[in-house]
NUKEDO-189510 format. One record per residue: residue in one letter; x, y, z of N, C-alpha, C in turn. Coordinates in pm, whole numbers, plus 50000, padded with zeros to 5 digits. Layout:
# NUKEDO-189510
aXYZXYZXYZ;...
END
This chain:
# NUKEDO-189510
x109566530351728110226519851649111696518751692;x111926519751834113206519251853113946507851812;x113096496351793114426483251774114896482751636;x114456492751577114766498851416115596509151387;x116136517251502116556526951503118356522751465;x119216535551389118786542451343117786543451243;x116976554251207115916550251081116946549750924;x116696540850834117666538450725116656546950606;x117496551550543117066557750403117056551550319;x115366548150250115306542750103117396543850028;x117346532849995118616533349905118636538149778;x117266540449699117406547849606115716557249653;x116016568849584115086576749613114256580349479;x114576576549354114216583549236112876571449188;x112556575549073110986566149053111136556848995;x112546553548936112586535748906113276530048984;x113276531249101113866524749240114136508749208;x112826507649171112336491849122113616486049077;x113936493048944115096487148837116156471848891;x116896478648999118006468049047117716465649177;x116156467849256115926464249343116156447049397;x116476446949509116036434749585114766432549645;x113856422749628112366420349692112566410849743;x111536409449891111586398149965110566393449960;x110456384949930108776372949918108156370550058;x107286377350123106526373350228105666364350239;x105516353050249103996343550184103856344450353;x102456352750385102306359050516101896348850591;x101676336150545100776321650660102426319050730;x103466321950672104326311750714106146319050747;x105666336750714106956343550768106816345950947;x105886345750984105956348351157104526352651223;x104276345751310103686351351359103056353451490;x102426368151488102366379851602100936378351690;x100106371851681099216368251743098846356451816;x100136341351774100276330551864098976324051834;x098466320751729097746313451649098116305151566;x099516299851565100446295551434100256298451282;x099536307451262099496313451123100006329651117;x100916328051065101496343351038100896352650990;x101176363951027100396376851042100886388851012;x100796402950984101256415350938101906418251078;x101326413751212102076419151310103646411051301;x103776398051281104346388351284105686393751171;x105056400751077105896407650984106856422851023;x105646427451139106316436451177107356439851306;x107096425951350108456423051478109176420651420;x109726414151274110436409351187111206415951093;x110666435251097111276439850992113106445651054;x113336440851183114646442651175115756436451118;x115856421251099115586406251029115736410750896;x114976422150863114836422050664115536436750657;x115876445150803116686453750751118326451850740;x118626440250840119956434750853119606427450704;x119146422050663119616414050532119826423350462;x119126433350410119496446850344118676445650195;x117256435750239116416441550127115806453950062;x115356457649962114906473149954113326470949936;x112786461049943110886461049932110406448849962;x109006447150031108446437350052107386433749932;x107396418649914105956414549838105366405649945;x104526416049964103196403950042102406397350010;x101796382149986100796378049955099596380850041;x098596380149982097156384450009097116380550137;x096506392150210095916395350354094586393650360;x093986400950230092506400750233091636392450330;x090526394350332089386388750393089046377850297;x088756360450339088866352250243088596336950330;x088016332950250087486315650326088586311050334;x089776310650253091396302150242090846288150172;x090156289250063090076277750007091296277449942;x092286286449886093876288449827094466294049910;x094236293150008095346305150112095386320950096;x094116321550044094046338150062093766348049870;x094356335249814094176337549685092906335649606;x092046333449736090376336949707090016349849766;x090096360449731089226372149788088306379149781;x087716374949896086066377549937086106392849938;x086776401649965087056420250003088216421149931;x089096423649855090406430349812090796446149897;x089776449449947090076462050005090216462750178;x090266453450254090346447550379091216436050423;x091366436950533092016423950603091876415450652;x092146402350636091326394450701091806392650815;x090566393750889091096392551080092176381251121;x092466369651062093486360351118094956370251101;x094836377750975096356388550978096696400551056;x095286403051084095166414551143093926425451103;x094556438951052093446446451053093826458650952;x093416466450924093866476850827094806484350933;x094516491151061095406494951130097026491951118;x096516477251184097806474351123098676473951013;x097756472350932098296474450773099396484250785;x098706495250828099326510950784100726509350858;x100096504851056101516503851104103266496051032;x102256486050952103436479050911104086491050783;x103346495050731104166500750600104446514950658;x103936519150772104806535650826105966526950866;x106296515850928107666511450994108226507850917;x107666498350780108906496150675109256509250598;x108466519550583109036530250528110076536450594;x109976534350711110856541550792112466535550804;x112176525150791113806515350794113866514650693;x113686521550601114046523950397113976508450326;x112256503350394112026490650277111106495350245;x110756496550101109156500350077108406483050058;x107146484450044105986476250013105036473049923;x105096462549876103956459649752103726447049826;x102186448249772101036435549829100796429949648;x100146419549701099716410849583097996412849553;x098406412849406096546420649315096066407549251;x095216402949253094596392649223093416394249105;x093576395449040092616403548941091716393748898;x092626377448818091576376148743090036364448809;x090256366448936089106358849009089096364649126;x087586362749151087276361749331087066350649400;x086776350649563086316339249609085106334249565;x084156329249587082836325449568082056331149716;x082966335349813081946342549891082296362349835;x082576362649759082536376949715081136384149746;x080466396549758079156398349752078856397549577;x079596402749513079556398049337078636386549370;x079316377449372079326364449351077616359749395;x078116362849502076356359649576075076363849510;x075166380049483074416387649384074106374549255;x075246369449183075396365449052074526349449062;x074586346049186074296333849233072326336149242;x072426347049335070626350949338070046357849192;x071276354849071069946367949008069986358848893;x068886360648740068606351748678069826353548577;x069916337148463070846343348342070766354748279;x071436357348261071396370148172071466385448218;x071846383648338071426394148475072756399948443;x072746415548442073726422948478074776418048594;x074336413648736075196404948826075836396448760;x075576388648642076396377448620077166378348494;x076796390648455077846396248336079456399048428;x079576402148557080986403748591081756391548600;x080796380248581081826364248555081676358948458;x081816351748410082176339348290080766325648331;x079556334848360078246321848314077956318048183;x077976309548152077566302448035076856288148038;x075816291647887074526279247906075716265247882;x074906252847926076016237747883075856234047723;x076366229147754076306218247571075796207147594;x075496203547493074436188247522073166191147569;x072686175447583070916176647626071206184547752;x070106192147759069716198347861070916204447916;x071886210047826073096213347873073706209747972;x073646195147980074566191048072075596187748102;x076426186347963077506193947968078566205147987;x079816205748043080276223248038080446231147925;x080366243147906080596246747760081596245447715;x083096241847774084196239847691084996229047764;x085886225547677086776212847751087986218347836;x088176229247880089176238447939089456231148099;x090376224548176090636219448250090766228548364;x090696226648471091076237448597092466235748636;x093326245048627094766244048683095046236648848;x093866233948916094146226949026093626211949006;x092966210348867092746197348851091386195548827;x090516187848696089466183048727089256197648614;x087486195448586087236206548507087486219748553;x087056229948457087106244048494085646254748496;x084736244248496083276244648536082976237848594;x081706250348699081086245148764079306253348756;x078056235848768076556242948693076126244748846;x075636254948839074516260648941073366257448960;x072776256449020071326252949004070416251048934;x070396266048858069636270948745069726261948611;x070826257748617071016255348466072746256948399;x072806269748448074416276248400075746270048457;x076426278348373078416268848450078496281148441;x079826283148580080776294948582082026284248576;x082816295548488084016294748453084896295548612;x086196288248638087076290348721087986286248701;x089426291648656090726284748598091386278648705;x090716281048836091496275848956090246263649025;x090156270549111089276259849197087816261949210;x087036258749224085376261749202085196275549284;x085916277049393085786289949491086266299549474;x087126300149312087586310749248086746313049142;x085566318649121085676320149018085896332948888;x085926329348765086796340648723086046351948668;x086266369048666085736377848615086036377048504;x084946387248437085026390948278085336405348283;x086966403148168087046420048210087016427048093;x086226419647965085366428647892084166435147992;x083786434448111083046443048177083456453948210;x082966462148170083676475648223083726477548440;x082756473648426082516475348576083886464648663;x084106456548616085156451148621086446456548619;x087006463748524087906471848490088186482548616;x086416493548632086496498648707086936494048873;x086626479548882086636479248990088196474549050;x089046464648945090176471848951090866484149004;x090456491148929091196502948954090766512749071;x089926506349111089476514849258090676507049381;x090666493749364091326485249423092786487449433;x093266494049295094986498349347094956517349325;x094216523049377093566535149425093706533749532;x092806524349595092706521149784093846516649804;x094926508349762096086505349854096896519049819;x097126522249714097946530249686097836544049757;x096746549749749096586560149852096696556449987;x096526541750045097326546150163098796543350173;x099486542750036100936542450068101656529449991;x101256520649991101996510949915102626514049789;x103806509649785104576515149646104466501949506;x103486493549540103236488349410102836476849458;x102736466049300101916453749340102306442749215;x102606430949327102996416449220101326413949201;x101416413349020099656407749006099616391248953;x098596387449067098996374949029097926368448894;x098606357148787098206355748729098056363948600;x099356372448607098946385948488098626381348352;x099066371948278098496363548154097186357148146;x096426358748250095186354148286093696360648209;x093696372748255092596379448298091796378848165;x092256377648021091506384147915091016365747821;x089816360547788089526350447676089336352647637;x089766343047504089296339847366087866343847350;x087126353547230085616352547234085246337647196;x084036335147234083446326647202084016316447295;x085276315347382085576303447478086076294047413;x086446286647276086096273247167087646263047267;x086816253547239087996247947326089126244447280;x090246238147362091406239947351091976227847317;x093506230547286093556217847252094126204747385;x093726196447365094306186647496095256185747525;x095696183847627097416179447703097376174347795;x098276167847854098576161947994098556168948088;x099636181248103099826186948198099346200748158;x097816203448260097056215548238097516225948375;x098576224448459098616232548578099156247048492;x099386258448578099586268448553101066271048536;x101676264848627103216267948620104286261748529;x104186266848406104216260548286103916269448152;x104326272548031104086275547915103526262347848;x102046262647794101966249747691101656253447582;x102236262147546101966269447405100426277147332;x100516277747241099546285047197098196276647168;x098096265447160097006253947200096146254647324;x096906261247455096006260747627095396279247573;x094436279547532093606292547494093266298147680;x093766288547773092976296947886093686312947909;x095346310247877096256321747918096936333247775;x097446342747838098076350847704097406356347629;x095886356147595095236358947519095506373547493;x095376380247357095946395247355095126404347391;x094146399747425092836410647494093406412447681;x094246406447688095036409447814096266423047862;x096416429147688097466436047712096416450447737;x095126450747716094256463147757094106461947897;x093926452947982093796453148117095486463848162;x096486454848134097506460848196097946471248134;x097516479948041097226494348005096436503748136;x095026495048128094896506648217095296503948368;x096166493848386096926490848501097816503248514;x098556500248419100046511748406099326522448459;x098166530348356097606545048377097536550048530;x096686538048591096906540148736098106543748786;x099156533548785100296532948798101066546248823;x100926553148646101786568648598101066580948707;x099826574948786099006588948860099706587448991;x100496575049014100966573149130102156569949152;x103696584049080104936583449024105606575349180;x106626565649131107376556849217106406543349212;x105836543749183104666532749185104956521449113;x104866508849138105356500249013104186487649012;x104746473648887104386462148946104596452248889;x104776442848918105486427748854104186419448783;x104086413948730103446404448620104146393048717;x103206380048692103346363748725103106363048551;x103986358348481103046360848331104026346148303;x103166332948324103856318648277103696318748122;x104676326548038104806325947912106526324647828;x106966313247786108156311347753108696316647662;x107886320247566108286325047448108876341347453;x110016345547445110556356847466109986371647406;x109396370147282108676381747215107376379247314;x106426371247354105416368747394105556381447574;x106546371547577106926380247723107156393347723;x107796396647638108396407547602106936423047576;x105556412847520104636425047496104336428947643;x104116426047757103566424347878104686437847925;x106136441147846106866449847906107236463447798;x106196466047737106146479647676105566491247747;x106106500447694106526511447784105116515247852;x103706509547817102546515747883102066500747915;x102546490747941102296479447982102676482548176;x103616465148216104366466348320105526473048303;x105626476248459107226476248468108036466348465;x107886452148545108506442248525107716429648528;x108426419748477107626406248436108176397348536;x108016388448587109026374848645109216369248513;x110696368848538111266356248383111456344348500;x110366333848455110996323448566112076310848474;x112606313948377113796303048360115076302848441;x114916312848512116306306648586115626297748684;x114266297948745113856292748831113106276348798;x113296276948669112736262648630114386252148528;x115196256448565116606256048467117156248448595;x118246238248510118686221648566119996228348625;x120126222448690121976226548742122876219248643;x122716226948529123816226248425124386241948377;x125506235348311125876251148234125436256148172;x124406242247992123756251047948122506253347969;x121956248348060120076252348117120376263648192;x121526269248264122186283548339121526292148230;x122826287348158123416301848041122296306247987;x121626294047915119746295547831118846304947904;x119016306547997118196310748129118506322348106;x119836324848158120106337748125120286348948005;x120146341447906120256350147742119176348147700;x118256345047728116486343847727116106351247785;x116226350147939115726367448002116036380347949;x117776379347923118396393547880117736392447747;x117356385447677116686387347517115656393147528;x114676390347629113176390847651113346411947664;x114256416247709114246430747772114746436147707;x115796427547602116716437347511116216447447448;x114496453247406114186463247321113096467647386;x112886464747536112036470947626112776478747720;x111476485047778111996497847870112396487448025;x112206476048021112026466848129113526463248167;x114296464248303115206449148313114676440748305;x115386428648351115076419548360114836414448529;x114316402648591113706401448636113956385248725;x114656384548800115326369448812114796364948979;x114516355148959113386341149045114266333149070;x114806325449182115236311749239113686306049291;x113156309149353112166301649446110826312049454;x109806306849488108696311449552107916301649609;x106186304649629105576300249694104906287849612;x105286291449483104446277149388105366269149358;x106496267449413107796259649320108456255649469;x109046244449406110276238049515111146246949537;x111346247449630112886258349652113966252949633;x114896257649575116326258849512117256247849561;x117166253349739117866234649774117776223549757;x115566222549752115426204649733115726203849600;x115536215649484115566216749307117126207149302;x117576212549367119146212449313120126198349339;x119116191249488120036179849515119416174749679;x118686191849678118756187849887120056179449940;x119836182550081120616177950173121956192150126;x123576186550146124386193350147124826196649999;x124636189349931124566194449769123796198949690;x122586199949748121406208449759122056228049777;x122466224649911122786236550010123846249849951;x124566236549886126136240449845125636247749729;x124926241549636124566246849477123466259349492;x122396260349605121486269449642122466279849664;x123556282849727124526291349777125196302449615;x125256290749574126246296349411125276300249355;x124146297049352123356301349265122656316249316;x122186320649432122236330149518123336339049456;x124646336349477125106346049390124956349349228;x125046339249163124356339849024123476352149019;x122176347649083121146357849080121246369949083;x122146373149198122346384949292123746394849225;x124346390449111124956395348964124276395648909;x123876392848871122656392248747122346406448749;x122016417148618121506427848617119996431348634;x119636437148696118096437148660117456434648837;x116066430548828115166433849005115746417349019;x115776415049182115776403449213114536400249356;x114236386049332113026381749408113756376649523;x113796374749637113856362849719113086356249809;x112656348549808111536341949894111786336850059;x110966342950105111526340050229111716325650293;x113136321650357113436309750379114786309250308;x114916316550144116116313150050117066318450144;x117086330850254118196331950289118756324050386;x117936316150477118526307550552118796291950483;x118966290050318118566279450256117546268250327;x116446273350363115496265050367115336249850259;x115016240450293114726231550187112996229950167;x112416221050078111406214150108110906205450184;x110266202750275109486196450355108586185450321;x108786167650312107766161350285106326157650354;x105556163950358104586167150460103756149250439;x103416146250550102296135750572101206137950525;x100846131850409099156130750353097926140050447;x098246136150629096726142650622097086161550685;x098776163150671098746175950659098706183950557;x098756175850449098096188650338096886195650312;x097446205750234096416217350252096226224250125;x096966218650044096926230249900095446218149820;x094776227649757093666225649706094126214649565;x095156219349543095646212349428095556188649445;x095746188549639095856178149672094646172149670;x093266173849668092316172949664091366174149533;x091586185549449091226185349302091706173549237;x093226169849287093836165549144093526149449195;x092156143749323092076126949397093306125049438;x093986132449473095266130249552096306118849465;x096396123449376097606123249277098706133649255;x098226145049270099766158049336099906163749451;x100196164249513100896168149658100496179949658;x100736190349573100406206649543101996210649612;x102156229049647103066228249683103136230149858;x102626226549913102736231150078104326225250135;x104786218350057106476216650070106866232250083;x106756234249974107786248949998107376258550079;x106056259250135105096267850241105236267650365;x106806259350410106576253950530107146270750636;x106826273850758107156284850845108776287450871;x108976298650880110106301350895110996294851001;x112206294250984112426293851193113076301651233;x113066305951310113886317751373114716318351509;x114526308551594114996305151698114876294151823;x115566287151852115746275551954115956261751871;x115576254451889115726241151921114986234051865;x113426240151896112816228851880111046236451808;x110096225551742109176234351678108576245851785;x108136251551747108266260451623109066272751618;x110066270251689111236280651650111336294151644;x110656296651715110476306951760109466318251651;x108626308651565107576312551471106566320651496;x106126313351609104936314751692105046308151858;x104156318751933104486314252077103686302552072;x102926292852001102446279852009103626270151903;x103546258651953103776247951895103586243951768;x101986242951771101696235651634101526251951526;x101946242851449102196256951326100786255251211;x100456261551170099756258951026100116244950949;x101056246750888101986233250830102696229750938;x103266215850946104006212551032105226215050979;x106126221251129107256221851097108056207951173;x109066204051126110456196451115111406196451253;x111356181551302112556187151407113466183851332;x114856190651428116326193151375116726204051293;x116116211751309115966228551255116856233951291;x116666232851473117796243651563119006251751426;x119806244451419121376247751311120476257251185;x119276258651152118906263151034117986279551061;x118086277951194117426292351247118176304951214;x116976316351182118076327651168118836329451288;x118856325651417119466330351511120776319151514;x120496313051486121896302551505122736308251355;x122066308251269123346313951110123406327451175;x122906336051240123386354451229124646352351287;x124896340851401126216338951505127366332751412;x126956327851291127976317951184128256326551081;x129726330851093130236343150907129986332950842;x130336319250823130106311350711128596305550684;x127366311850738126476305250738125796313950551;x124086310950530123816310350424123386323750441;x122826325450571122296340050584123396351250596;x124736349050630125896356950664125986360350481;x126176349750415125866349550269125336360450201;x123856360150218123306364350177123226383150217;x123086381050368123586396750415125216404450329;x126066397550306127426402750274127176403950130;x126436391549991125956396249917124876408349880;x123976409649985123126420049935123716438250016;x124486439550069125336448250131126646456049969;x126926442349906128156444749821127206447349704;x125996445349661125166448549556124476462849582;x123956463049718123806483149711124656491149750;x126296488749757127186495149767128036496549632;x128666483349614129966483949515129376489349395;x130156498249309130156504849208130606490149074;x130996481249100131066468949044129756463348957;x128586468448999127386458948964126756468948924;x126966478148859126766493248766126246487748642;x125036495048569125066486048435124016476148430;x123556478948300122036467048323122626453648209;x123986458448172123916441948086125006435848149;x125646425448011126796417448084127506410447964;x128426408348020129036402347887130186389047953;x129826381547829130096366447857131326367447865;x132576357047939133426354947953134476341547888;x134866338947875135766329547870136136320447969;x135726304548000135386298648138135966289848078;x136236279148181137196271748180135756258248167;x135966247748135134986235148092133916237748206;x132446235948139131686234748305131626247148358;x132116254448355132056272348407131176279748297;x130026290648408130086298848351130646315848406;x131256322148364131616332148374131216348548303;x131096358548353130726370648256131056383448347;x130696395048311131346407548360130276422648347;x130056423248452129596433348470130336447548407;x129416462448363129786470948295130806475248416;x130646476348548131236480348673132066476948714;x132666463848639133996454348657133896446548742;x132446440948807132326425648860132076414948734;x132486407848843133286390448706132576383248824;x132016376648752130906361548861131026350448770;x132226338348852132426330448809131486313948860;x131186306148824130266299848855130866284848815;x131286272748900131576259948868130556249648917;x130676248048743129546237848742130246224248692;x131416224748718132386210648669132636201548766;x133316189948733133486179848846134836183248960;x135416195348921136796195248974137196213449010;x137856212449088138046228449141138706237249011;x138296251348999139256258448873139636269048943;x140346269748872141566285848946140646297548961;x140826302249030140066320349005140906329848904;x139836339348875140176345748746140866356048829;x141896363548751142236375048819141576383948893;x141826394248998140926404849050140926403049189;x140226409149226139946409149399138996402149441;x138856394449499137726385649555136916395149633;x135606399049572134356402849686133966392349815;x133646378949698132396372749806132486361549703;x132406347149790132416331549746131686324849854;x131016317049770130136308349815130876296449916;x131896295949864132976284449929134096291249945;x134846283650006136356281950089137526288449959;x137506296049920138926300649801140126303649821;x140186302949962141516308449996142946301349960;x142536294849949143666283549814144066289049683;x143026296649627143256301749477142456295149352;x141396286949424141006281049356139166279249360;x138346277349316137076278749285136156259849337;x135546259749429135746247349495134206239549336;x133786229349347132936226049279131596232249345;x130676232949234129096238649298129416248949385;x130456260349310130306272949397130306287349279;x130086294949363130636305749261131286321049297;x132236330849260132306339449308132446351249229;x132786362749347132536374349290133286378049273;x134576386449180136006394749180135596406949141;x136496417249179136286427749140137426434249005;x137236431048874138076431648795138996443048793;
END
């Protein structure tokens, strides 16, 4: 591993490492890749981990590698315990996480609990055997309503659009909160449960230090199924209160019990919840002390570029943890959401506000996410109709786009597609000319670029004694500002007004913009050391 050398030491060594960690979002189709197929790969990840040791992350989240048709991009899995050959191979697996261990990033993959593909062997079994069959107790079959039950048994919508049943041959509907090729387990099955837990057994014994589960509000229904009440907007990324019976249900907080248990047999071990629930006590059960370790709070990641959709954001999360063993837990971007630049304005006021807010985050007490792309401020991508690919574009008769905007491949170098992604051209998604200026190799050569940014921010967060302290306390800001103070004596001032404001006393760490005037430019924010 010489192009890694020297080897770097985990930055924290003790078993809540997690706490004030930095994570880097790998969505593996589209960080790099090592086989020149234009779909990114674990090798593709692992020419790359010098890239994530200069930024100075402390852990990877990988999305699903598994073995899988890609009717969701991988978020159908046919094996949970294998790789699917377009990523590579278990070999590789290991190689990648002996080399990120070694340059002090650890690794968590993504757990998919509450569905499989439809080519699962489950599935197939459940498909050949009659109702009522032990095989089809591990899913959600149920007889129809109406004559000849030809109806589904409930009015429950599919989060990619269109119902959330589908009848088989026989007679029966399986349940699928996603797409027909997901469909969902029952984890009143014990065998279910068990099989869980064999599943973060097998990664964990060979080494992985934990796991984002996706869908963690998912896994447990209502008995009896009774339907729900109607709404417009049935997608997932969203709270719709206590009316959408598909999510939250409290027979969910026994799954991630015996999640944790696993967890405590495997000390340093952790794992994040996807848990789309707004309500702060709601959130808050998902982080008791034999629950998770951490939740995603996504309001900073769904919050307007104002002061008070900021501030709300932020005294909602810190509320959500105030009487749990949990920090908190802060999101700009991922793989289901617009990223931060197009959120904010795209183009250069896009860029400018993605920058301030980066620091926002990166003060903030508690784990932070970043998705890969946020450090080179990637934007969204309007892709041409017949390059989409998210299932969502097709469920929903092509009335939502889904998100393959934000999915678009990294770039990393030259000129021209694909940037040094992949030794081919055409990429998975299409990438964008006029990139060149947005490559990591063109910002590593720019101090003022987003990635210089982001490296000098995440350098001054596992060093300075400034960002000590899991709370914060509000400040006194001038109109349009928000401001507050770390227990460590960082002050992160943030302008959200029409006009430049003075800087607060202290030493300047790190600004998003030009301060050398004395003054705080608009849509920026910085760091002092009080």
């Amino acid at each position: 591993m010489s192009s890694l050398t020297p080897v770097r030491p985990f930055r924290r060594t003790d078993a809540d490492w997690w706490r004030d960690a930095v994570f880097y979002q790998v969505y593996i189709r589209s960080f790099a890749d090592g086989s020149g197929d234009g779909v990114g790969d674990l090798a593709g990840i692992r020419a790359r981990l010098p890239h994530l040791v200069d930024l100075g992350v402390d852990a990877l989240w990988i999305t699903p590698f598994y073995p899988s048709p890609m009717a969701d991009h991988g978020y159908d899995v046919a094996d949970p315990r294998d790789v699917e050959p377009v990523f590579g191979d278990l070999a590789g697996f290991d190689a990648l996480l002996a080399e990120a261990h070694a340059a002090g990033i650890r690794v968590t993959v993504d757990l998919v609990p509450n569905h499989t593909s439809d080519r699962h062997a489950w599935f197939a079994e459940a498909l050949a055997s009659p109702p009522g069959s032990a095989a089809r107790a591990r899913y959600l079959f149920r007889d129809g309503r109406g004559p000849g039950g030809a109806e589904p048994p409930n009015n429950w919508p599919s989060v990619f659009g269109g119902p959330a049943w589908t009848r088989v041959p026989d007679g029966q509907w399986y349940l699928h909160l996603f797409a027909p090729e997901q469909p969902d387990l029952d984890f009143t099955n014990p065998e279910v449960l068990d099989d869980l837990e064999t599943t973060m057994r097998f990664w964990l014994d060979r080494g992985v230090d934990g796991f984002r589960i996706d869908v963690a509000h998912g896994m447990a229904k209502p008995e009896g199924l009774p339907d729900m009440q109607p709404m417009e907007d049935t997608g997932l990324l969203a709270d719709h209160g206590p009316g959408d019976l598909r999510f939250d249900s409290d027979g969910v907080h026994e799954v991630h019990r015996r999640v944790r248990a696993v967890l405590d047999a495997h000390p340093g071990s952790m794992a994040v919840g996807e848990v789309w629930v707004s309500d702060d006590d709601r959130l808050a059960r998902y982080l008791r002390p034999d629950e998770l370790q951490l939740a995603f709070n996504f309001k900073l990641l769904t919050a307007e570029w104002t002061v008070e959709d900021l501030r709300d954001a932020v005294v909602h999360s810190l509320a959500t943890v105030a009487d749990v063993p949990a920090p908190a837990c802060w999101v700009l971007s991922n793989h289901d959401r617009p990223r931060h630049v197009t959120r904010y304005g795209g183009g250069e006021l896009g860029t400018r506000r993605a920058r301030a807010a980066a620091l926002l985050q990166l003060a903030l007490p508690g784990a932070a996410y970043v998705y890969n792309g946020d450090e080179l401020g990637m934007p969204d991508v309007d892709l041409p109709d017949d390059a989409l690919q998210d299932p969502i574009w097709e469920r929903s008769g092509h009335t939502e786009r889904g998100r393959d905007a934000c999915r678009i491949p990294v770039p990393w170098s030259g000129d021209a597609p694909s940037y040094g992604f992949s030794a081919r051209q055409e990429t998975w998604l299409p990438m964008p000319g006029g990139w060149g200026p947005l490559t990591a190799e063109a910002q590593a050569a720019d101090p003022s670029s987003t990635l210089s940014l982001y490296r000098a921010a995440l350098a001054l967060r596992a060093s300075s004694p400034a960002f000590s302290g899991e709370s914060l306390e509000w400040l006194p800001a001038p109109e349009g500002c928000l401001a507050f103070r770390r227990p460590g004596g960082l002050v992160c001032l943030l302008n959200l007004s029409r006009e430049a404001v003075p800087l607060p006393e202290g030493r300047v760490l790190l600004a998003s913009d030009d301060v050398a005037g004395g003054a705080l430019p608009v849509d920026a924010a910085v760091w002092l050391q009080a």
